[in-house]
Structures are given as C-alpha cells and as structure tokens.
N, C-alpha and C positions, 0 to 999 in steps of 0.2 A: 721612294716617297709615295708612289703611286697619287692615288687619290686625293693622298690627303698636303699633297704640297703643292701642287701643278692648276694652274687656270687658264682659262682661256676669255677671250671678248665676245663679244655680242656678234661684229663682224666675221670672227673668225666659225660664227657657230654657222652664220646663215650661210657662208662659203661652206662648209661642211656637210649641210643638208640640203643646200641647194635648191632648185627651184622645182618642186612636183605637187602633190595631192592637198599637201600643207598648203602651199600657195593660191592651193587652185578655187581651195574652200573659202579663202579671204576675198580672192580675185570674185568669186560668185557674187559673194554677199555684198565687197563693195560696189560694185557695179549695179547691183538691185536698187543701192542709193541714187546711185545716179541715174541710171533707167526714172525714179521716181521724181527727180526734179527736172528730165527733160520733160517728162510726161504734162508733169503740171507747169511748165513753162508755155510748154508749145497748145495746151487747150486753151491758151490767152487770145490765142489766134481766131477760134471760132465762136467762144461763148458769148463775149461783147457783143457779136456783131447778131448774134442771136436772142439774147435777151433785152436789147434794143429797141426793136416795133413790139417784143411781149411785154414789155413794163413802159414804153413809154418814154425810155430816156435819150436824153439829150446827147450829141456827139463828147464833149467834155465827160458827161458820165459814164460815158460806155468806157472813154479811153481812161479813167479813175480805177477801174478792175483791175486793168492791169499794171496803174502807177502806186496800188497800194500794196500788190505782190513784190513788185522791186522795191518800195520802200519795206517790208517785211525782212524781206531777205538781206536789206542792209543792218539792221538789229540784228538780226540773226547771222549774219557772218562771223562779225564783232564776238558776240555772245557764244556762240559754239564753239567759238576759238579760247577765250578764255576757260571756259568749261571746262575743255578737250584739255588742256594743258593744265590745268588745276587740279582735277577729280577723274582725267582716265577718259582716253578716246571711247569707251564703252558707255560710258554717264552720258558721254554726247547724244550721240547714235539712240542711245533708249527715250532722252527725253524729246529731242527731235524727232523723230517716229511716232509717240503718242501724238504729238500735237499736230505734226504733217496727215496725219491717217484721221483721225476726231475730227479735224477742221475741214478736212477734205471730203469726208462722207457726210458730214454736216453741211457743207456749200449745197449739195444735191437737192437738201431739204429745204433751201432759205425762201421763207415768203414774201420779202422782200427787200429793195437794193441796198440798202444799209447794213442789215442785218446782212446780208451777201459781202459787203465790201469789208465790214468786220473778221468774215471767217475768213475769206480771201488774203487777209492782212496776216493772218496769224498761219495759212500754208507758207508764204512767204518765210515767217521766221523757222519755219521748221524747216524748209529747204533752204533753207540759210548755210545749214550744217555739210552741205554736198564738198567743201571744201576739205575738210575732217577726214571724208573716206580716201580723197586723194592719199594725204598724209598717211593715215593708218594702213591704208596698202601697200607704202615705199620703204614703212618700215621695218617690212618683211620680206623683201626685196632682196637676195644679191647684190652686189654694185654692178659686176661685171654688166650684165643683162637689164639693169633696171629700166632703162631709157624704150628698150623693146616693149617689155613690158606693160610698162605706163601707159605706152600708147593704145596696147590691146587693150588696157582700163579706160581710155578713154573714149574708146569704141563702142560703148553701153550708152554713152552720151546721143550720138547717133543714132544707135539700138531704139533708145526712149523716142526718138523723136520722130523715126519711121516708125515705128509700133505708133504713138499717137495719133499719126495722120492716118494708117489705117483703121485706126480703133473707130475715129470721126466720119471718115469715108463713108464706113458702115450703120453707124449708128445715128448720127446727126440728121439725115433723111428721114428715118423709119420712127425713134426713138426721142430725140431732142436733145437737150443742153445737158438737162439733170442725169441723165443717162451716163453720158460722159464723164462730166464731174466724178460723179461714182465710182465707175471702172476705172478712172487712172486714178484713185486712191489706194489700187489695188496693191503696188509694189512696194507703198509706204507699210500696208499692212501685214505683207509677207516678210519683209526685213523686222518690225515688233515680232511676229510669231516667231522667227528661227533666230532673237537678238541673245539667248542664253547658250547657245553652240557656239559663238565663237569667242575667241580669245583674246583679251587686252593687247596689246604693242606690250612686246617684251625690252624694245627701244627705251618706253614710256615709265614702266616698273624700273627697271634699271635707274634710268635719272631719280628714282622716290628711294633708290636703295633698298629695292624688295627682289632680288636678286635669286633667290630662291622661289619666288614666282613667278618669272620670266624663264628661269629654267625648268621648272616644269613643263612649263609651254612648248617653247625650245623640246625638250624630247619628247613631245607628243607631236613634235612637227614630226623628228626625229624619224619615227614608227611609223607618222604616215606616207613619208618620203622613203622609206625603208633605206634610211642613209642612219652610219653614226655620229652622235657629237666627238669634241677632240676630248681625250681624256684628263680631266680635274672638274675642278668648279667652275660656274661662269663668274667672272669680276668684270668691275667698271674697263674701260677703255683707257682712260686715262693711269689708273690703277697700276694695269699690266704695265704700261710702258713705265716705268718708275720701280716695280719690283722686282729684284734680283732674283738671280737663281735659286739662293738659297735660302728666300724670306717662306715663312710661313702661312697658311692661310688664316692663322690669323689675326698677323699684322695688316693683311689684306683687307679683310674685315673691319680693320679699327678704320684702315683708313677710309673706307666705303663706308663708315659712319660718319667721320669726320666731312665726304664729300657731300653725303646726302641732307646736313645740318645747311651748307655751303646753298645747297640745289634748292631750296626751303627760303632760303631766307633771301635769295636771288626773285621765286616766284612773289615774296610781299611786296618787292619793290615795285613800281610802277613798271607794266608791259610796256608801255608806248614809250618810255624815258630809256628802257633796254635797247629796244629796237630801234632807237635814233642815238645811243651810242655811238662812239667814236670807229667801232669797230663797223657797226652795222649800218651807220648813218646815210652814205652815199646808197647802200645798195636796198634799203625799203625805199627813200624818197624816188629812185628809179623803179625798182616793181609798183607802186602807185600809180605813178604816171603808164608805165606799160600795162596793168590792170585797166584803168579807165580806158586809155587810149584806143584797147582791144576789140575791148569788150564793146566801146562807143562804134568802131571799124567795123566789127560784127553784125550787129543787127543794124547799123546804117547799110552795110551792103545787100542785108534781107530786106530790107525800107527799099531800099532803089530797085532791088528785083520785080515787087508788087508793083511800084509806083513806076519804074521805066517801063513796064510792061502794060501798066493800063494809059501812059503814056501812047503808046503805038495805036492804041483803040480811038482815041480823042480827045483821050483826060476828061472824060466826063462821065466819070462814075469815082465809086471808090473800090477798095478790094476786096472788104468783105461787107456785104451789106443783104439787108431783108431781103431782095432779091433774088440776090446768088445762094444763100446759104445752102439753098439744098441744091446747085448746081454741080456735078461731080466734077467737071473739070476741074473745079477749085479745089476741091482734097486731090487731083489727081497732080495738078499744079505745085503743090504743095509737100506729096510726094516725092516727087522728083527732084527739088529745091532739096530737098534732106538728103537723098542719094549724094548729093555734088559734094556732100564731105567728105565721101568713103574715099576718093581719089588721095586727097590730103593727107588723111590718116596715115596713110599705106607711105606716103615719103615721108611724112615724118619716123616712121618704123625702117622706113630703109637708110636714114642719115641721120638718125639720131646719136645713137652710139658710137658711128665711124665720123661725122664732122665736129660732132657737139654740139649745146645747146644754143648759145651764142650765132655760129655760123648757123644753125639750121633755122631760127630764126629769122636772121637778116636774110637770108635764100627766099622766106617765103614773105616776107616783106618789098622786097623787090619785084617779087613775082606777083604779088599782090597789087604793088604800085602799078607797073606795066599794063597787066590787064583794065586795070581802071580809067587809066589815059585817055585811051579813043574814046571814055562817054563824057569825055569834055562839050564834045559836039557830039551831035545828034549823029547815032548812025540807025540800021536797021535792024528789024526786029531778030533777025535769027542771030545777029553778029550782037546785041546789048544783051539777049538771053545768053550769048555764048563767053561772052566776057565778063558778066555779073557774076556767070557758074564759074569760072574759074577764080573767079576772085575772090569768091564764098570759099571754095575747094583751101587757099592757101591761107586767107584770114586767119579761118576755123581751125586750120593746121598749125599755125603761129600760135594762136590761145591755147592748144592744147602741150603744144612746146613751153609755153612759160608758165601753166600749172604745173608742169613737170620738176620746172626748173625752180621755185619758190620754194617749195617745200623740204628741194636739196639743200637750198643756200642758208635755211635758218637752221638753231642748234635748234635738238630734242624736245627744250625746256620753253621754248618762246616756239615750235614751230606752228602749230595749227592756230596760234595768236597772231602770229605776222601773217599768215597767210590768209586769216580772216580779214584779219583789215584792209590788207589789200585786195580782197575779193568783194569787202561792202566799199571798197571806193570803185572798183570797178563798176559794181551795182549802181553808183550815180554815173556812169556814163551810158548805161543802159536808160535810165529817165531820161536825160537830156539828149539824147539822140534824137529820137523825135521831135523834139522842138525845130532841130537844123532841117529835117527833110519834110516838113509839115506844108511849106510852099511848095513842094511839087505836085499836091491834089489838085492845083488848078494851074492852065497856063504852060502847061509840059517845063516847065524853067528847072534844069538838071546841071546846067553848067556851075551855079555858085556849090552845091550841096557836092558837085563828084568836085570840084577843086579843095573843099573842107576836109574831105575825107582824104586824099591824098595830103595832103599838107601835118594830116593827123600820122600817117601812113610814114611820112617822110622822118616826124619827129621821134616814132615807134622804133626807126631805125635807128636812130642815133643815140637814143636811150639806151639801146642794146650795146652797143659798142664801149657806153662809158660804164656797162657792169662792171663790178673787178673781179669777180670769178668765175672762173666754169666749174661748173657741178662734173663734168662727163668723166667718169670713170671713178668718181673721189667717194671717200665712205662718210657714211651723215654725221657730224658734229653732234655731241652732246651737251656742248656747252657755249657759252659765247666765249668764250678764251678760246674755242676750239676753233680756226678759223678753217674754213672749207677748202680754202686752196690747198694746203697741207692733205695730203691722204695720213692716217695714221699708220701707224707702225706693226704691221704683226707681228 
C-alpha cells in the first residue's frame, strides 16, 4: 500500500527526527523571547531609582513603573494565551513583538512620568506573551529528553538577566536611564526581524486539522536534522489509535474532519469553564496557587537579599537610590545575585528526567525551606548573603520546574490559555510581594517577612503533592478527553 495506506503521529515524527538543527533554530528563537523579558524586567531595578531625583517623584511613583509593567503583563498573559490557542502560536509572537519593541524604543523617548508609565504598561502586555514561547518550544520536543531540554530554555532567562546587569554596569554611569531603556529593546526587535523563519507548532496545525502543514514542517525539520520521517501520512493521534490496518487514508481524513469540526466548536466554548472542568479542575486551581505562590517566593527572596543586606549596614538607606545609582558595586551586587541561579538550573537538568517533575520540585522546596530557616533570627553578614543565594539558587530552580511542567499537563487546544492564566495570577504575586517586605526598610524587622515566605514555601509543598499527574516521560495531550497520565499508543 506503500504511501498511500500507512500513517503515522505527530509523536511518532518528532522521535524519528529527533532532536538536532530543527530544534536548535526554535531553541534560539525561543530563548530571544525570553532573553527579552528578563531584559525588560530586570531594567525595573535601575530606571526608577534613576529617574526619581530627574523628575522629581515621589517614592509611591517611582515604585508605580514598575507596578504598572506587572499589571501589563497580567493582560497580556491572559491575552497571548488566547491568541496563541485561537489564531497560531506565530499571531502571538508577531503581535507581541511589535508592541514589546515600539513601546520599548519609545519609553527611551518619554518627556514625561505618565506618558512613561503608559509605554511601560504596554512593555508589560507584550512580555505578557514569554509564557507562549515556553509552549511552542515543548511542542517540538521529543518526550524522551524534553525535561533536559526545557531547562537549557530556560537558561536564556538567566542569560537576559546577566546581559542586563552588565548592559546597566556599563552604561548607566556614562549614558543614563534612556540609554538603557533603548538597548534592552534590542532582542524584542531581533525576534520581529527573523519572526517570518520560523515555523508554526505542527502540535498546533494538527489540532485545526491542517495536517498537511504540519507535515510540511515536519520534513523540513526532517532535512535539517538530516533524519527520515516514518513512511505514510501524518494523522491526528487519536486518529492512529482507532484505525485499522486495513482502513484507508481516506476514512482517516474523514475522520480528521469530523475531529477538527469537534476541536472548533470545543475552542467557542468558554476557556476558563474548560479548564475547571471535571477533568482538569483540581490540577489549574493547584498550578494557580503554585504560580502565585512562586513567583510571590521569588522576588520576596530577591526583596530580602537587597533589604537583609542593607540590614547589616544600619538599615538606613535604601537599595537603590540618587546616591548609589552610579555606584559600581551595585551592578556588581547585582550581578552576582543573577549568577546564583545557574547553580539551580544545572540540578534541575540533572533530576529532572530521572526523579520527575513532582519530586524535583518538592527537592527544591525543601531545600528552599531549610536555607531560609536561620533568617528567622538575625545572623551575620556573610552567612544571610550565603543562605539568601542559596535559596534564590532552589526558588528560581522550582519556577522553572513548574513552567516546565504546566505546559505538559494541558491539552494542545487549551494549552498556552491555561498556562497564561496561570502565569497572569502568578503576575499578582509579583505586585503583592512587596507590600509583605516593605517594613523591613526601616528597623531591620526580618523575622515576620522570612516566617511569610516560609509558611508560603511550606504551602508550595503541598500543592505539589496533591497534583494528580506527572508529565515526566508522558507525550502532550491533544485534547482534554486526552488525559496526560495516559502516555499514548504508538
């Protein structure tokens, strides 16, 4: 029957061509995304505290720059995720990119704080979309290896956020604020110039029933991997497992119409009413709470770094202010603090695959917890720098385990949706963080804020424990009937 009777799956292609050049051109490009929103995250750090004694604002307004980038970014999570799943991880990516790159070579220009906290607001919604590239790079993935992977993606996180501090180091002395602004627009704008090279999620086409443009793709991956696909047609996943040896391609087709009618009339219905489903119910209201939870553990523990540190001094200053701005220490400070994830990274890469998602988390949650203990009480300076870096090191390592692991647990059809929303609630525990650690700029008072963040730490734990699946080793769901625990069938 040769060709014209035999098909194969989507999984079965990616294990056939495996992980090389094809891979390597996604892995670049996604990572440019991310590079671009650590960039513009971490210049939050220095601009406020610099454009403050040049305009004249008040502490409330300096700390608004940066509460209207995370309010930004919660629309835009929400939004890119329906997008993504609506119109093509690609639609995302292109309008996210205008509006990240425009908004962001425009801040450089702003005359003044409103007109700034407007552009600011709309970087926000375009780095909204950093969740999107997650997704679209796992869905080119192998399974075997993807957990390795993921983590090497999410190494560019990092990448962005050392590249920032040196970018500031440099420039913030010599140049100023608008300088900066500028140059970290730079990667939003390299990802618009090279956004027609690459290729849609063949994951993505599949669930829309366009099958024959996903295999296109598929053997252009093909030739770059200089690997073959299996010989027939690609079909649905579901598809294969239900047709016989001797059916033809195409009753296969009818039914890859019938499915894609099915996959359509699934996307009109309410996202939010899908994803709290019977099926998927337990496991978003847990990714929620683990989003926030994290994401809150996160920059609380970069809060207590600054703040336990200028603690040891007298508590009578702040961290970043008209003062110090051009003091090198403080980018050099800063640099360092960014180093302490690469430690993390590197175990989440070495137990991610062999323990699972589940266990590697709760590894770095406890490890997490531990380190944070002794700053119940006051100790000294080189032992609260050595236990805050560690405890950044496992945090940071935990959040990048459970973007890994979201993206696994949802089907095709809902996944860049669930995983936005759980990424714009994370974004409200990025806002309220600072509220909790706002009493330690005066008075050194660290015991109520390091007992919060443990107690949050404690609850991160147990969230993890009542997931009901593991992702580790299991192939992506294309549907929500498709339950992840299930590997399918080749």
């Amino acid at each position: 029957m040769g060709d014209q009777g035999f098909g194969y799956t989507l999984d079965e292609a990616l294990s056939a061509i495996g992980f090389g050049n094809f891979q390597l051109i996604v892995l670049a490009y996604a990572g440019m995304g991310w590079v671009a929103e650590a960039m513009e995250m971490m210049l939050l750090s220095f601009v406020g505290p610099a454009i403050q004694p040049e305009w004249g604002l008040s502490s409330n307004e300096e700390s608004l720059i940066s509460t209207v980038a995370f309010a930004g970014m919660l629309v835009g999570a929400y939004s890119w995720g329906v997008v993504s799943d609506s119109y093509g991880r690609k639609k995302g990516f292109l309008g996210a990119a205008i509006i990240t790159s425009v908004a962001g070579l425009l801040s450089a220009f702003a005359t003044n704080y409103i007109t700034l906290l407007i552009l600011r607001c709309f970087v926000g919604v375009g780095l909204g979309c950093g969740h999107v590239f997650t997704s679209w790079f796992l869905e080119f993935v192998p399974a075997p290896n993807r957990g390795a992977w993921m983590v090497v993606f999410a190494t560019f996180w990092t990448v962005g956020t050392i590249l920032e501090a040196a970018i500031a180091w440099f420039i913030m002395p010599r140049y100023g604020w608008r300088w900066l602004l500028g140059l970290s627009a730079i990667p939003s704008i390299v990802a618009l110039v090279f956004y027609n090279l690459i290729p849609e999620s063949p994951r993505y086409l599949c669930t829309q029933g366009k099958l024959t443009e996903a295999q296109n793709i598929l053997e252009a991956g093909a030739v770059l991997n200089e690997k073959k696909l299996p010989v027939g047609l690609l079909v649905n996943d579901q598809i294969n497992e239900t047709t016989h040896e001797g059916e033809s391609l195409e009753t296969t087709s009818l039914l890859s119409s019938v499915r894609n009618k099915t996959v359509k009339s699934n996307r009109n219905s309410s996202s939010i009413f899908m994803l709290l489903s019977p099926t998927l119910t337990r496991t978003t209201l847990l990714l929620w709470f683990l989003f926030f939870g994290n994401t809150f553990s996160y920059y609380g523990i970069i809060l207590l770094t600054s703040q336990l540190s200028i603690g040891q001094s007298g508590c009578d200053s702040t961290n970043l202010n008209s003062e110090n701005i051009n003091n090198p220490s403080l980018y050099v400070n800063v640099f360092i603090t960014s180093l302490a994830e690469l430690p993390g990274l590197g175990l989440a890469a070495l137990i991610l695959d062999k323990v699972g998602r589940k266990i590697s988390m709760e590894i770095m949650f406890a490890a997490g917890f531990v380190l944070l203990l002794p700053l119940v009480v006051h100790q000294g300076a080189i032992l609260t720098t050595g236990f805050l870096f560690g405890a950044r090191m496992f945090i940071s390592a935990s959040f990048i385990v459970a973007c890994i692991y979201a993206p696994e647990v949802y089907p095709t059809n809902l996944r860049t949706t669930g995983v936005g929303i759980a990424t714009a609630i994370g974004r409200i525990g990025g806002m309220v963080c600072p509220l909790i650690a706002v009493g330690m700029n005066s008075g050194c008072h660290q015991t109520l804020p390091v007992i919060m963040f443990e107690v949050i730490i404690l609850l991160l734990g147990l969230c993890v424990m009542l997931l009901p699946f593991e992702t580790n080793g299991k192939e992506l769901s294309d549907s929500i009937d498709s339950p992840v625990q299930h590997p399918q069938v080749a």
